[in-house]
C-alpha positions, 0 to 999 in steps of 0.5 A: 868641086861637087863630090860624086857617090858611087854604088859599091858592087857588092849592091849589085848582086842581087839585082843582077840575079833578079834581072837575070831570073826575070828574063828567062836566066841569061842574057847578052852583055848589052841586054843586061844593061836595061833590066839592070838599071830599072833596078837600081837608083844609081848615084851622080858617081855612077853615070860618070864616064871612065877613062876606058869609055865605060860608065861607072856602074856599069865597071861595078856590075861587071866587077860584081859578076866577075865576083859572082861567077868565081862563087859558082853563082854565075855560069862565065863560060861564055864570053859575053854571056850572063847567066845565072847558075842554080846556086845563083837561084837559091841565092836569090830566093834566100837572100831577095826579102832581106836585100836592101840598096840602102843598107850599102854605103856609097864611096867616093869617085876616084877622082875626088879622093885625096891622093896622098903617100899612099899612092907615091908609094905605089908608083914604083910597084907597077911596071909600065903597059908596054914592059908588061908580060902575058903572065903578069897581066894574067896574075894581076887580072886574076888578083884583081878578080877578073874573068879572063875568059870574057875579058880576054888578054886584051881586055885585062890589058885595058882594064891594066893600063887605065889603072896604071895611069890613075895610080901614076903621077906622070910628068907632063912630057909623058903625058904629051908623048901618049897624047900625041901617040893616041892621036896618031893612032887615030888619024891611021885608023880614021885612013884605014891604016890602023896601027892598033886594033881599038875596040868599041868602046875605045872609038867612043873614048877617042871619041870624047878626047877628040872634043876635049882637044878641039880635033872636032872632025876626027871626033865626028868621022869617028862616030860615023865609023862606030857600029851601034851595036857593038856598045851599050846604048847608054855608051852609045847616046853619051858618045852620039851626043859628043860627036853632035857637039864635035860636027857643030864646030867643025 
């Protein structure tokens, strides 16, 4: 299996600030995503879909400002909203000749990584997503370097149960109860009879799991109940492109 390389977040930094300074110091969460990329030459790890439906580097430059705004370097009071503070300013003027992308060593995609004693030993550290506290979800986000007030208690809750399940060695029944479960959730949101409350970018996960699993025509009624302004358009033209392949082999 190829190994893909991923850009740490620390290499983020800078060009986020750059591409902020350039388009007049704040932009939305989907503007950013543009100007960002432009800046960066991003590795094969980096534009690999994760399981909650965002691509890689975009998880990392999420990561890089949550970093950012706990340094006062950016302004997080508005959810959604990237804005760089004047200490960001300052940050950049100082440290923008000095920055050099190849001076960040990349790291290996999750997935290719050996998964050995340390990972059993953390299985029965981490509680399950449905027995999770407000609090715990709360402490662990903010251990995780999170910010609360864009994620939301929803948003940490995703962010909590797509770690627990990569961290976890499930047994093969548990993984059929949550495939069949996340199946019939589909169905009752594709009858408008939603049972849960799925974001955007979880339509686009259910989405590519649709395929996976060959239910091609809830994979392609997904994607025409998707508002394309809701995801990024990176997310958006990989999910479009999945739901062409689903209404093909209906």
């Amino acid at each position: 299996m190829e190994e893909k390389l991923c850009t740490p977040q620390k290499a983020f930094e800078i060009p986020i600030l750059e591409a902020l300074i350039e388009n007049g110091g704040k932009l939305s969460r989907n503007e950013i995503w543009t100007p960002l990329e432009k800046k960066l030459s991003l590795l094969p790890g980096d534009k690999t879909l994760m399981n909650s439906g965002i691509i890689k580097w975009q998880n990392n430059a999420a990561w890089a400002r949550a970093k950012m705004v706990k340094n006062g370097e950016m302004d997080g009071a508005v959810r959604g909203v990237w804005k760089i503070t004047e200490k960001g300013r300052k940050r950049y003027q100082r440290e923008k000749q000095s920055y050099d992308p190849k001076s960040f060593s990349p790291y290996l995609l999750r997935e290719h990584r050996r998964r050995g004693r340390r990972k059993q030993q953390r299985i029965h550290n981490l509680p399950h997503p449905t027995e999770v506290t407000t609090s715990f979800l709360q402490d662990w986000g903010y251990k995780k370097g999170f910010n609360l007030l864009e994620l939301g208690l929803e948003g940490v809750r995703e962010a909590y149960k797509e770690f627990y399940y990569q961290n976890v060695e499930l047994s093969d029944e548990e993984y059929l109860n949550i495939i069949h479960g996340t199946f019939r959730d589909i169905k009752a949101y594709i009858e408008a009879k939603p049972t849960v409350s799925p974001t955007s970018k979880q339509v686009c996960q259910w989405t590519n799991l649709c395929y996976l699993f060959k239910h091609y025509w809830e994979g392609a009624k997904l994607f025409n109940m998707l508002d394309p302004e809701s995801v990024p358009e990176a997310l958006y033209r990989i999910t479009k492109k999945i739901a062409e392949a689903c209404k093909d082999k209906c």
